[in-house]
C-alpha positions in Angstrom: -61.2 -77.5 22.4 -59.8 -73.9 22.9 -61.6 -74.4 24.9 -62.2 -76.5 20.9 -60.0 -77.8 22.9 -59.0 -75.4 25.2 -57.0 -72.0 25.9 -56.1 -69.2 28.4 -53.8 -67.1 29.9 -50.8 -67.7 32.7 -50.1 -66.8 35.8 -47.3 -65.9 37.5 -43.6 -67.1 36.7 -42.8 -70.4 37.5 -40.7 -70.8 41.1 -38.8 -73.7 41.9 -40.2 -75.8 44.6 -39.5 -75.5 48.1 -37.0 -78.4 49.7 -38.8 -79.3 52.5 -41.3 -82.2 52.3 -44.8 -81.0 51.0 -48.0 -81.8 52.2 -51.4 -80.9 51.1 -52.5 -79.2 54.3 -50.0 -76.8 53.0 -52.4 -75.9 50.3 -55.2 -73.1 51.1 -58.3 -74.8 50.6 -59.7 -71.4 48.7 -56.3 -71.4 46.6 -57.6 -73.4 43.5 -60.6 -71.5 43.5 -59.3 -68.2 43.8 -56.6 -69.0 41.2 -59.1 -70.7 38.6 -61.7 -68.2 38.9 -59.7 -65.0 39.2 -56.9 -66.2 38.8 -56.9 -65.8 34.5 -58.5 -62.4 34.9 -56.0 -60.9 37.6 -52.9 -62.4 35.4 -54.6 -61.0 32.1 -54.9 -57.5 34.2 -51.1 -58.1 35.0 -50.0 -59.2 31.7 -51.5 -56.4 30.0 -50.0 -53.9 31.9 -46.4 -55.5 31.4 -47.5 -55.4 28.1 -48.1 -51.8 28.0 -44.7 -51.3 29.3 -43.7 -52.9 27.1 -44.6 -52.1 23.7 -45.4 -48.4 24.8 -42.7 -46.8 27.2 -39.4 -46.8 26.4 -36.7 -48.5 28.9 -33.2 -49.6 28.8 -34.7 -52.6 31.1 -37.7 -53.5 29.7 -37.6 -56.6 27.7 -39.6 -56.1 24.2 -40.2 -58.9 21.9 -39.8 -56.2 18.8 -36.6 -55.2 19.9 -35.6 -58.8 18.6 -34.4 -59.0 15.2 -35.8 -62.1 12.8 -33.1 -64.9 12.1 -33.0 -67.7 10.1 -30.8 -69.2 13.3 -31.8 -68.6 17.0 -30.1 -66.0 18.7 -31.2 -66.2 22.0 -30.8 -63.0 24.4 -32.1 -62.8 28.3 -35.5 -62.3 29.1 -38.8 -62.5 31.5 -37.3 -64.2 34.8 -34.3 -66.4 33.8 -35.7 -67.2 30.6 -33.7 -66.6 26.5 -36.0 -65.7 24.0 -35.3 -65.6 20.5 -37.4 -64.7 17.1 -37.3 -67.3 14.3 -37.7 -66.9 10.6 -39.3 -69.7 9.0 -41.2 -69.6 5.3 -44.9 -68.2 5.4 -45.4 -70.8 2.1 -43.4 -74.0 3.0 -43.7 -74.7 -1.2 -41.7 -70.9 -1.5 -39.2 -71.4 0.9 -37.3 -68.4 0.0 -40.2 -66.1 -0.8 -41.5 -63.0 1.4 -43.0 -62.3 3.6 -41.7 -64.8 6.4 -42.8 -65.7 9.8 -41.0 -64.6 12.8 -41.7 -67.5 15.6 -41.6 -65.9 19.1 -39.3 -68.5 20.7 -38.8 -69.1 24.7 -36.7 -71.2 26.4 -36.3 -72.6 29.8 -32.6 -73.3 29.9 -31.5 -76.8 31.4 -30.4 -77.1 34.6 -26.6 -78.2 32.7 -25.1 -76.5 29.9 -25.6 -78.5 26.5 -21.9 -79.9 27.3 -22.8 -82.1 30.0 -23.1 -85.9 29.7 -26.1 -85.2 31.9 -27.9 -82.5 28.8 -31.4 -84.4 27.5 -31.7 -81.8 24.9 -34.7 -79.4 24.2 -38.7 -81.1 25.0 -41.1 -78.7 23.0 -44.6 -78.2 24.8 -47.9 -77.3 23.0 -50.8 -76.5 25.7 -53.5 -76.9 22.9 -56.0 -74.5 21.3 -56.0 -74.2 18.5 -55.0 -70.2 19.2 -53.2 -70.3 22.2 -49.7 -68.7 23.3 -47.3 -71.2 24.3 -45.3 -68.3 25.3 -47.5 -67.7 28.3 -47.6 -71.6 28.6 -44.1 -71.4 29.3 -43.9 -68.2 31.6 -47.0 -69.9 33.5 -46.1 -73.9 33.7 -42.5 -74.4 31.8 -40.8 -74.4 35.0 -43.0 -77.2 36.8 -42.7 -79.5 33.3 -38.9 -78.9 34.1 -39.4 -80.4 37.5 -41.5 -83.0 36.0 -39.5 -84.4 33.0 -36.0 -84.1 34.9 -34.2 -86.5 36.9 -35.2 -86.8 40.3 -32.1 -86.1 41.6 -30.1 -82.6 41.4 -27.4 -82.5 38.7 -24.4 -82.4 41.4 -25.5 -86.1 42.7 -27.0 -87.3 39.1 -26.4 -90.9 38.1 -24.8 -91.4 34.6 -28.2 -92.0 33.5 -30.0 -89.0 34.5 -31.0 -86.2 32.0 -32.3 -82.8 32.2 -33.7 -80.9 29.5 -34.2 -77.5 28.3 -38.2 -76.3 28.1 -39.0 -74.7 25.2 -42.6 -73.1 23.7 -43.2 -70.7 20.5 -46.0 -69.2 19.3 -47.5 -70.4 16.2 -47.6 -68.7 13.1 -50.2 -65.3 13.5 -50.7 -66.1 17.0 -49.6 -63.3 19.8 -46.4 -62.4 19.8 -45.0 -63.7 16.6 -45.6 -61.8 13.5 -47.1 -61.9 10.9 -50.2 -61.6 14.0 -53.8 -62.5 13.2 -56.5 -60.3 14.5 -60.0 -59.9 13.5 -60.5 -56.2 15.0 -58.6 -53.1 14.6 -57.6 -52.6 18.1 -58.7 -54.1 21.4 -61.6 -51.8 22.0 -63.5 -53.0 19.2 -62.9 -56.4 20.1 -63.9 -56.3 23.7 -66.7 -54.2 22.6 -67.8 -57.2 20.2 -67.6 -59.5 23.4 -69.5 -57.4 25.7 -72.4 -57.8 22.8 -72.0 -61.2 23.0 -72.1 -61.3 26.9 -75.6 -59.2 26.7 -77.1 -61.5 23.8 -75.9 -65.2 24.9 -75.0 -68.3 24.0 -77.1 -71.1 21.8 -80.2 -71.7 23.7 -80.5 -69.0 26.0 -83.6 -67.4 24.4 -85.8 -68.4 21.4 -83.7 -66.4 19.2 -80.3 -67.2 20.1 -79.9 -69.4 17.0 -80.9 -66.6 14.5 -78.4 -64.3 16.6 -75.8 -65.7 16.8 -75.8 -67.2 13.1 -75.6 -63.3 12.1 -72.9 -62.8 14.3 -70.8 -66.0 13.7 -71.3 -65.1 9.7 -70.1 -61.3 10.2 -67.3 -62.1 12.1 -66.4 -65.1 10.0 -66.6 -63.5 6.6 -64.6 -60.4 7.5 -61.9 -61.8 9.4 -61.0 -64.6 6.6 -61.7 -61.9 3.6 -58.8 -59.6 5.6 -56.7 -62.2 6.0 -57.1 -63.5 2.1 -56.2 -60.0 0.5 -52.4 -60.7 -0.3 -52.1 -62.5 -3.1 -50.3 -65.8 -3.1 -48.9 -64.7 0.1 -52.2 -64.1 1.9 -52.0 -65.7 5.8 -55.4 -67.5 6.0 -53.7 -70.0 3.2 -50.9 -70.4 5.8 -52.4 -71.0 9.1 -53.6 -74.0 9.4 -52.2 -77.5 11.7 -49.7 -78.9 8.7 -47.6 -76.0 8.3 -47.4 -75.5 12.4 -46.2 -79.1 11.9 -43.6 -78.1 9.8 -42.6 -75.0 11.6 -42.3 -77.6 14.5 -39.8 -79.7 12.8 -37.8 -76.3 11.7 -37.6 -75.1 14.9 -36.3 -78.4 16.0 -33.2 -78.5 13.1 -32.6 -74.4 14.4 -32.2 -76.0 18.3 -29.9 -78.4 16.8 -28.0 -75.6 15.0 -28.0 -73.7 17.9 -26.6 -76.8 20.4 -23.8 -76.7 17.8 -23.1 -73.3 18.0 -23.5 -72.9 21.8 -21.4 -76.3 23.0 -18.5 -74.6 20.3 -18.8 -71.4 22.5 -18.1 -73.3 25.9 -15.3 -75.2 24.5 -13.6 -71.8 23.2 -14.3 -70.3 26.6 -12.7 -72.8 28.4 -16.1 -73.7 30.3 -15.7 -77.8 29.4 -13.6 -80.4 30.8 -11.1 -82.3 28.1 -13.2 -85.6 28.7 -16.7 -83.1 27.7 -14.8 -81.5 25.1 -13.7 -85.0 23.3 -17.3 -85.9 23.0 -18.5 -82.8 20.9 -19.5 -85.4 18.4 -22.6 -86.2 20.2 -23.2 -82.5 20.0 -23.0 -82.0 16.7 -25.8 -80.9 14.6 -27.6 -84.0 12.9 -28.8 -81.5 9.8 -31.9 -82.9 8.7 -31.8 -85.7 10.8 -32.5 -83.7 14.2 -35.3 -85.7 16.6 -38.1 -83.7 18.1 -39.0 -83.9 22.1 -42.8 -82.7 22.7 -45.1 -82.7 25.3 -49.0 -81.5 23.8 -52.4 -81.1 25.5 -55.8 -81.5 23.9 -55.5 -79.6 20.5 -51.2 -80.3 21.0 -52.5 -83.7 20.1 -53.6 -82.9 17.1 -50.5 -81.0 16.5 -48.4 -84.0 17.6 -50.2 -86.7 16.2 -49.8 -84.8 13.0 -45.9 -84.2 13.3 -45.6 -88.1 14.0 -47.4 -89.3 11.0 -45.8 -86.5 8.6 -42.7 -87.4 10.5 -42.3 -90.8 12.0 -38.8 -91.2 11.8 -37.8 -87.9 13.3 -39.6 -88.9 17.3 -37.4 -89.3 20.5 -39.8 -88.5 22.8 -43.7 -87.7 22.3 -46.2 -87.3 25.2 -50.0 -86.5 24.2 -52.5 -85.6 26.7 -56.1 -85.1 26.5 -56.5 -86.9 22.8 -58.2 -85.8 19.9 -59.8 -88.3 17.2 -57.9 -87.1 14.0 -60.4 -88.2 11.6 -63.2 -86.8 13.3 -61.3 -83.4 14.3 -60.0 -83.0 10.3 -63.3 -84.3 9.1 -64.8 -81.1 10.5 -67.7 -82.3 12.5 -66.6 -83.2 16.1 -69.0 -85.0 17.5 -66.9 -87.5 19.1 -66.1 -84.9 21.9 -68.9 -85.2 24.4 -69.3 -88.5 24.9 -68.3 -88.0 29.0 -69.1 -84.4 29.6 -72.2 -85.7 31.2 -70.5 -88.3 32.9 -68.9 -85.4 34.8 -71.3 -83.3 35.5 -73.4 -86.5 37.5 -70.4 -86.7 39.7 -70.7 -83.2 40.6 -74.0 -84.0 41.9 -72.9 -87.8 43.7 -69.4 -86.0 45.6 -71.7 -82.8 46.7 -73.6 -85.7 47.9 -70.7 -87.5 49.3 -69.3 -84.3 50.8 -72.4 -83.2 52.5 -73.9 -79.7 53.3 -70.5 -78.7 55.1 -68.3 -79.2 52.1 -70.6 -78.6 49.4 -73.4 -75.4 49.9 -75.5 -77.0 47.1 -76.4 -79.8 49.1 -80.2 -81.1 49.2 -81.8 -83.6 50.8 -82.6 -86.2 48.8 -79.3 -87.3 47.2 -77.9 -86.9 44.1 -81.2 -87.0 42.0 -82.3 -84.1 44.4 -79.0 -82.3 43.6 -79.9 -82.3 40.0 -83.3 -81.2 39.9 -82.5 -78.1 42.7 -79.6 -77.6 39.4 -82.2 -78.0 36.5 -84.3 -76.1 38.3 -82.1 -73.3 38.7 -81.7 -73.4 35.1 -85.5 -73.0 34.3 -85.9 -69.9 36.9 -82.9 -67.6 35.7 -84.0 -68.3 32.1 -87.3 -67.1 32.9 -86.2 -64.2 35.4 -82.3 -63.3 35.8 -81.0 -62.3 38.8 -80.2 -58.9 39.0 -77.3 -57.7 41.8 -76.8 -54.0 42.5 -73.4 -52.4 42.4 -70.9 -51.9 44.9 -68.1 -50.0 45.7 -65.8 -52.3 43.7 -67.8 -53.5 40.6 -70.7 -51.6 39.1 -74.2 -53.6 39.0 -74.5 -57.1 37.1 -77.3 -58.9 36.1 -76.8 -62.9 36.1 -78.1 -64.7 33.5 -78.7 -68.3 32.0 -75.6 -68.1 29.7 -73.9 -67.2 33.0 -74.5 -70.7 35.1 -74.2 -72.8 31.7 -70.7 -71.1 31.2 -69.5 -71.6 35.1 -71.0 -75.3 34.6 -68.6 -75.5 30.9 -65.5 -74.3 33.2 -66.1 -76.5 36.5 -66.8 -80.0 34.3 -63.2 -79.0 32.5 -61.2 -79.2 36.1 -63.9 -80.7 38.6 -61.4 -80.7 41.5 -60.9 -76.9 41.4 -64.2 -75.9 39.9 -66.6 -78.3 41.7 -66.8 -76.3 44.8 -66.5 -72.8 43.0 -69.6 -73.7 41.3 -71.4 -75.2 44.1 -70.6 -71.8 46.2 -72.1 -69.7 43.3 -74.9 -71.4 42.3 -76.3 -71.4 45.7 -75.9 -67.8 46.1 -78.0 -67.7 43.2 -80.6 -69.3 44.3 -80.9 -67.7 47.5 -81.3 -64.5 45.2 -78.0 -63.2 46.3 -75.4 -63.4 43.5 -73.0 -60.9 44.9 -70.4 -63.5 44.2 -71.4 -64.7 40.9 -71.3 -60.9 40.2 -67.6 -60.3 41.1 -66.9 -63.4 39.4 -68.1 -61.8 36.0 -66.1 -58.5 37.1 -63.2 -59.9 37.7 -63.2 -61.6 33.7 -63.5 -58.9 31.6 -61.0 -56.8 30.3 -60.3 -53.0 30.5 -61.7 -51.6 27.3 -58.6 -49.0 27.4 -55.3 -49.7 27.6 -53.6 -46.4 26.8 -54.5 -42.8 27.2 -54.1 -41.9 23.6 -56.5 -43.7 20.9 -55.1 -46.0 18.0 -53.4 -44.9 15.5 -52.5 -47.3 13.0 -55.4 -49.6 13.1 -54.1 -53.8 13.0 -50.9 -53.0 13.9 -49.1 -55.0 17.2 -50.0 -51.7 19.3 -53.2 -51.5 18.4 -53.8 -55.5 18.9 -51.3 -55.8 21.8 -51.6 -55.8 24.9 -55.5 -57.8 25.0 -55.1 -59.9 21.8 -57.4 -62.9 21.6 -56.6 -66.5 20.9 -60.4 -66.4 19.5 -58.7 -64.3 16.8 -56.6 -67.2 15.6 -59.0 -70.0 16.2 -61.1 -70.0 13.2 -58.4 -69.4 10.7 -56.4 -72.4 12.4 -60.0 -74.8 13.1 -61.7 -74.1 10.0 -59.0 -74.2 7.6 -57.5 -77.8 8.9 -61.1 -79.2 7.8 -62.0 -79.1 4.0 -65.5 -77.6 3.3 -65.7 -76.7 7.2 -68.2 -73.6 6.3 -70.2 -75.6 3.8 -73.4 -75.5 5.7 -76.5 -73.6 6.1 -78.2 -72.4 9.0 -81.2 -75.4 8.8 -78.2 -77.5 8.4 -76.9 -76.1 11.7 -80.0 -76.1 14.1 -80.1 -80.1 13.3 -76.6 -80.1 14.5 -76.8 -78.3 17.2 -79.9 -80.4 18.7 -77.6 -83.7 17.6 -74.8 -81.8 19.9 -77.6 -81.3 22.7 -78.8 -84.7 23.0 -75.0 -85.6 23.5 -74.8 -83.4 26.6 -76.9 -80.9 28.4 -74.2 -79.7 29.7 -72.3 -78.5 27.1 -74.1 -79.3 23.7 -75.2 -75.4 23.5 -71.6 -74.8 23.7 -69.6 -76.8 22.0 -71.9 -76.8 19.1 -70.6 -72.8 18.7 -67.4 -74.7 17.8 -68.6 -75.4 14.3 -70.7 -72.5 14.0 -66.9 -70.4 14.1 -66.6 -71.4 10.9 -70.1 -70.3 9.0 -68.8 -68.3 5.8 -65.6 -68.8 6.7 -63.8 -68.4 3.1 -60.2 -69.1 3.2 -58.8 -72.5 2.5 -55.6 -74.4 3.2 -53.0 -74.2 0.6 -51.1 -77.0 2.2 -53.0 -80.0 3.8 -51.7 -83.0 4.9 -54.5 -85.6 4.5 -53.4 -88.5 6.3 -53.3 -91.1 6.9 -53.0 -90.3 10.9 -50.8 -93.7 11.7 -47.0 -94.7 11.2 -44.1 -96.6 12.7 -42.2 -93.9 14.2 -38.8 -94.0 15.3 -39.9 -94.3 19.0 -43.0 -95.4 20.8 -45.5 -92.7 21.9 -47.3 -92.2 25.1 -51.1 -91.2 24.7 -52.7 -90.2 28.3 -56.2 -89.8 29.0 -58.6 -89.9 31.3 -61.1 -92.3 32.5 -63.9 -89.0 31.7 -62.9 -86.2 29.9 -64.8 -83.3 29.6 -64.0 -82.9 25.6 -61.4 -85.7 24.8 -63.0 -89.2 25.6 -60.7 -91.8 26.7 -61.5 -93.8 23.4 -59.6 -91.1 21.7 -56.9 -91.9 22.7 -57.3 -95.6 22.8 -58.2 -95.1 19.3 -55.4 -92.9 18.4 -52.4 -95.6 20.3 -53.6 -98.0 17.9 -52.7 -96.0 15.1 -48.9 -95.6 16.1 -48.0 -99.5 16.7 -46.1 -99.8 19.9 -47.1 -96.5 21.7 -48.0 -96.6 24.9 -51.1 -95.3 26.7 -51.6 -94.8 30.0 -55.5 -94.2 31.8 -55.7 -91.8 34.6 -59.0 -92.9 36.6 -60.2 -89.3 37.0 -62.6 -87.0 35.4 -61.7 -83.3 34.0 -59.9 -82.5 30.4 -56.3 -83.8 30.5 -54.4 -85.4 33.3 -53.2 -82.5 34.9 -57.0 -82.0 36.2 -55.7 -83.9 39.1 -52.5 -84.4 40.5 -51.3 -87.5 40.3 -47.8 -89.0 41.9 -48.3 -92.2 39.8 -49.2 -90.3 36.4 -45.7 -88.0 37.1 -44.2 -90.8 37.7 -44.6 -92.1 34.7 -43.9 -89.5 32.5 -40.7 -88.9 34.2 -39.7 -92.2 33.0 -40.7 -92.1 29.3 -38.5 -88.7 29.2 -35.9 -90.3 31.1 -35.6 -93.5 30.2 -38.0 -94.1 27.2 -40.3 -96.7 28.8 -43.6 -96.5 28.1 -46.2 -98.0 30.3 -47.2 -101.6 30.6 -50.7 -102.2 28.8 -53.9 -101.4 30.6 -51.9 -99.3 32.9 -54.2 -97.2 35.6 -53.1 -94.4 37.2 -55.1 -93.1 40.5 -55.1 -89.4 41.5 -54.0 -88.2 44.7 -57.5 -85.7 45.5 -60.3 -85.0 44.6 -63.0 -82.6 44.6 -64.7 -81.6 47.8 -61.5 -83.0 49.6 -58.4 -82.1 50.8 -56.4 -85.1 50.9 -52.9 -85.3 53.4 -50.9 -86.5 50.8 -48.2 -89.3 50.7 -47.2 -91.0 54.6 -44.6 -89.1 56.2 -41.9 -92.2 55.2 -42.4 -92.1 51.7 -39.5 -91.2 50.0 -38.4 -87.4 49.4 -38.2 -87.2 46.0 -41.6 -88.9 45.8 -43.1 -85.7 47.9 -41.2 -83.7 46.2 -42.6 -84.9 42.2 -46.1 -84.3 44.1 -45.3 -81.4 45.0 -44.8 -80.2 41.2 -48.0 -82.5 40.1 -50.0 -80.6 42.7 -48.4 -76.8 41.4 -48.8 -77.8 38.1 -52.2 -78.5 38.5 -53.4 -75.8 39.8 -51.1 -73.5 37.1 -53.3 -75.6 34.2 -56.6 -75.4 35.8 -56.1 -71.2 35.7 -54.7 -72.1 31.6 -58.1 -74.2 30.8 -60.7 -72.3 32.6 -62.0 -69.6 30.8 -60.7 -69.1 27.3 -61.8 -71.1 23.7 -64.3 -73.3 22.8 -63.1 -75.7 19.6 
C-alpha cells in the first residue's frame, strides 16, 4: 500500500514524446535502474531545493503555492512548466459546511491540448496515484503529461475526427497532505523527522533481530499516540476527525462541480474575447455548468482504488469515466486487517529466481548453477549470513562508510518484487556484490536515499509550521491518520495480539510478511476516529461501466481483487494484464494502452476475460513493435514505455499500507 499501497516522489517534468518512431534499443539498458534506484532520491534532492526557493527566498519569478489565495471557485494562475495551479476551499467538516477552519486543496492542472470550446474538449480526467499519503501534485509534475498522451486521441487536434477527445489532467492533494493546508505532520520540522528515520534505519524492521518486535511496538505506540493526540486537540474542528477516505471522496466530487464552474466561466471568457467560432459559440449549452449534476473522470492506482471504488458507490450516478488499477478488496481494506494482500508476492519473487535462470550468468550476476532452486537457496542463504554478520563497507570520497544489513536486502527485495522489470536486475547486481563481500554499491544505493538533515542555514522557528515541515514532508506523516481512521477499532489490539499476526502475515510471504505486517502495526494506539464514515455497502449501478485492471501477480493487490471488486459494480469491465509487479504500469504494455485509450475515448470497456500481454520483461530488452506497424501504434508505446519507467521511480521506495 503506500507502499500500504504504495507512494513516492517524481521526477522530472513530463516532455512530450519525440515524433520519430520509437524503439526500445533506444532505451539505455541501465536507465530503469538508475531512475528506480536513484532516481526518487536525486528528484527528492531536486525538489527540495526548488522547495527551498521556494518557500524561503523571495522572487518575482518563483512560483509559491502560498502566494495563492483560497477560493471557494478555482482561480487558476501559471505555474511549474506549462501547468495552472489553483487552491481550493472546501469544508474541513462536510456536516458544517460553512464552519472554519476550511481546507485549501492544492489543485494542478495539465491543460488540454484544445481550449474547453472545442467540439474536440473531453473535459477534466482526475488521477489518484494511491497511498494513502501521497502528493498527486508531484504525480502530475512526474507522469500527468504521459496520461495525457495515453487517454487522448491518437491523432493531433489539427487532423482529429469528430469523434476524438482530449482532456485536461488534473491532480490535488488531499486534505493535510503536502501542499494543501491545513498539513499533517507528526514532527516539528524535518530534522526531527529524518532523525526519527535514521533510528529506525539503525534498529530495523520486524524480524531482523530477536527484539525487533518489542522495538518497534515502542516506537509504532510513540509515534502513533503523539501524532493522533496533536492532531485531536481542536475541538470539533480537530483534523484527525477529518482525514480519512469518505471525506477525500467528497472533496473529489467538489472539486469536480468547481471544474464544472470553472468550464463555465472560462468558455464565457473565450467567447467575450472573440477566441470561438459562431458555430463553437452556439453550442455553449454543452458547456454549461450541470450544478450538482457534474460527472467525475478518474484514473486511480492501488489505494486510488479505494478512493474510487468509494466515490462510485457514494456516487454512482455521478461516473463518466472510472479507471482503477492495482485493486484493493474494500471489505478487507475498511475491515482493518489486510490480509488479502499477499497472496502473489511470493509468486513474484520465484520468478525472479526462474528469469535469472532464464537469463543466464550474462544477464543476471546472481546466477548459480543449479537452476532456480539453487538461485534461492544462494538468496536464503544470503539472508541467514548478513543476519548473523553485516557487511560493513568503508567510506569514500563521495559517501561516508555504511554498514549493510538484513533489513537492507529484505527492503531492496520489497522494492524489486513491486516493479520486477526495473528492479529485477538492480537487485540481482547488488545482492551479488554482497556476497562477494563487496557492497560498495549497495552502499551508495543507501546514500543516495536519505535526505539532507538541513535544509536551511538558520534553525526553525515556528515549530509545525509549512517552513518548518516543507521542503522534506513525509507522506508517512499522513498515512496513519488516513489508514487507521478509514477502519473502525483499527488500534484495538495488543502487542500478543500482534506477534500472532505478524507470523499469520509471514507464513503468507517471506518476502514481505515482515513488512507489510508494519502496515497494521501504524496504527497501535492510534486514538482519533472518523467523524464521518461511509460504511458501505462497496457495490452500485453507476451511471457508466467501470474498468478494474490488474495483474495476473501483484505484489500487494491480487488479481482477485479486482475480480472481486468488478462484480460489485454490474457491468464494469476488467481487463487482466499477464504480468507480475503492483499495477499495470509495471510493464509496458501497447495492448493494455490501448485499451484504456478507448474506454476514455469511446467508453468501451473490454470484452470478458480479456488478456493483455506486455511488451518486456525483466532481464530483457525487447525491440519493440515490427518496423510496419502503424505510427501511432509506436508512438502509444512509446508513452507506455515513459510512463513506466516515471511509475517505477513513484512506487519504489516510499509507504508501506
Amino acid at each position: 500500500m503506500m507502499k500500504l499501497f504504495d507512494l513516492a516522489p517524481a521526477i522530472t517534468p513530463h516532455k512530450a514524446p519525440r515524433t520519430r518512431v520509437f524503439k526500445w534499443k533506444h532505451v539505455p539498458p541501465l536507465a530503469c535502474l538508475f531512475a528506480l534506484y536513484f532516481g526518487p532520491k536525486l528528484w527528492r534532492a531536486r525538489q527540495e531545493r526548488h522547495e527551498a526557493s521556494e518557500d524561503t527566498r523571495p522572487s518575482t519569478h518563483a512560483f509559491r503555492w502560498s502566494d495563492i489565495i483560497p477560493s471557494a471557485k478555482l482561480e487558476f494562475q501559471d505555474c511549474h512548466d506549462n501547468l495552472q495551479c489553483a487552491r481550493l476551499e472546501v469544508p474541513l467538516d462536510y456536516s458544517e459546511p460553512d464552519a472554519f477552519p476550511r481546507v485549501a486543496l492544492a489543485v494542478i492542472r495539465r491543460p488540454a491540448k484544445v481550449p474547453v470550446t472545442s467540439a474536440f474538449y473531453g473535459g477534466a480526467v482526475i488521477t489518484n496515484p494511491g497511498g494513502p499519503g501521497g502528493s498527486r501534485v508531484q504525480q502530475q509534475l512526474m507522469m500527468g503529461g504521459y496520461l495525457q498522451d495515453l487517454y487522448d486521441a491518437e491523432r493531433e487536434p489539427k487532423s482529429a475526427l469528430i469523434t476524438d477527445r482530449y482532456f485536461d489532467v488534473v491532480s490535488f492533494d488531499p486534505r493535510g497532505i503536502n501542499h494543501t493546508t491545513p498539513t499533517i505532520s507528526c514532527f516539528p520540522d524535518n530534522a526531527s523527522r529524518e532523525r526519527w528515520n535514521l533510528q529506525w534505519e539503525a534498529e530495523g524492521i520486524l524480524g531482523s533481530s530477536n527484539h525487533s518486535l518489542r522495538m518497534n511496538w515502542r516506537r509504532a505506540t510513540a509515534l502513533a499516540e503523539g501524532c493522533s493526540r496533536m492532531l485531536s486537540t481542536n475541538g470539533t474542528h480537530a483534523l484527525a476527525e477529518h482525514m480519512n477516505t469518505t471525506p477525500i471522496a467528497a472533496d473529489v466530487m467538489s472539486l469536480v462541480e468547481a471544474l464544472g464552474e470553472w468550464r463555465q466561466r472560462e468558455a464565457q471568457r473565450l467567447i467575450a474575447a472573440g477566441s470561438v467560432s459562431d458555430s463553437e459559440a452556439t453550442e455553449f449549452s454543452r458547456l454549461a455548468w450541470q450544478k450538482g449534476r457534474e460527472r467525475l473522470q478518474y484514473h486511480g492506482f492501488s489505494w486510488g482504488t479505494i478512493l474510487g471504488s468509494t466515490i462510485a458507490a457514494m456516487y454512482p450516478a455521478r461516473i463518466e469515466r472510472m479507471v482503477l488499477d492495482g485493486v484493493v478488496d474494500t471489505d478487507d481494506y475498511y475491515g482493518g486487517t489486510w490480509k488479502q494482500n499477499l497472496a502473489d508476492t511470493d509468486k513474484i519473487l520465484d520468478q525472479f529466481m526462474h528469469l535469472c535462470h532464464e537469463a543466464g550468468p550474462s544477464r543476471c550476476v546472481f546466477w548459480r548453477q543449479g537452476g532456480p532452486n539453487a538461485i534461492s537457496d544462494a538468496y536464503e542463504q544470503l539472508l541467514v549470513d548478513i543476519q548473523d554478520d553485516p557487511l560493513a563497507v568503508p567510506g569514500t570520497q563521495s559517501r561516508g562508510p555504511e554498514v549493510i544489513t538484513w533489513t537492507d536486502v529484505k527492503l531492496l527485495v520489497k522494492d524489486a518484487v513491486y516493479q520486477p522489470l526495473h528492479g529485477f536486475q538492480a537487485m540481482a547486481e547488488m545482492m551479488q556484490d554482497v556476497t562477494h563481500g563487496n557492497g560498495s554499491r549497495f552502499a551508495d544505493y543507501k546514500h543516495f536515499h536519505r535526505k539532507t538533515l538541513c535544509h536551511t542555514s538558520t534553525p526553525c522557528e515556528v515549530p509545525f509550521s509549512h517552513e518548518c515541515i516543507l521542503p522534506g514532508w513525509s507522506p508517512f506523516d499522513a498515512l496513519p491518520a488516513i489508514l487507521c481512521t478509514d477502519a473502525e477499532d483499527a488500534g484495538a489490539f495488543t502487542e500478543s495480539d500482534f506477534r500472532s499476526y505478524w507470523e499469520d502475515l509471514r507464513n503468507q510471504s517471506r518476502a514481505m510478511g515482515d513488512y507489510w505486517a508494519a502496515t497494521r502495526l501504524t496504527c497501535a494506539a492510534w486514538q482519533a476516529t472518523a467523524k464521518w464514515r461511509f460504511g458501505g455497502p462497496f457495490t452500485g449501478n453507476t451511471s457508466h461501466p467501470l474498468l478494474y485492471i490488474g495483474n495476473t501477480y501483484d505484489t500487494v493487490t491480487p488479481f482477485r481483487n479486482a475480480m472481486k471488486m468488478a462484480a460489485s459494480f454490474p457491468g464494469s469491465g476488467l481487463l487482466r494484464q499477464d504480468t507480475a509487479g503492483h499495477c499495470s504500469f509495471t510493464s509496458p504494455s501497447l495492448c493494455t494502452g490501448k485499451a484504456v485509450r478507448r474506454y476514455f475515448q469511446e467508453g468501451l470497456v473490454p470484452e470478458p476475460g480479456a488478456v493483455c500481454q506486455t511488451d518486456s520483461k525483466p532481464f530483457e530488452m525487447s525491440t519493440g513493435l515490427p518496423e510496419a506497424a502503424r505510427t501511432a501504434d509506436h508512438m502509444l508505446l512509446q508513452t507506455m514505455v515513459e510512463a513506466s519507467r516515471a511509475f517505477g521511480t513513484t512506487y519504489a521506495v516510499e509507504m508501506k499500507t
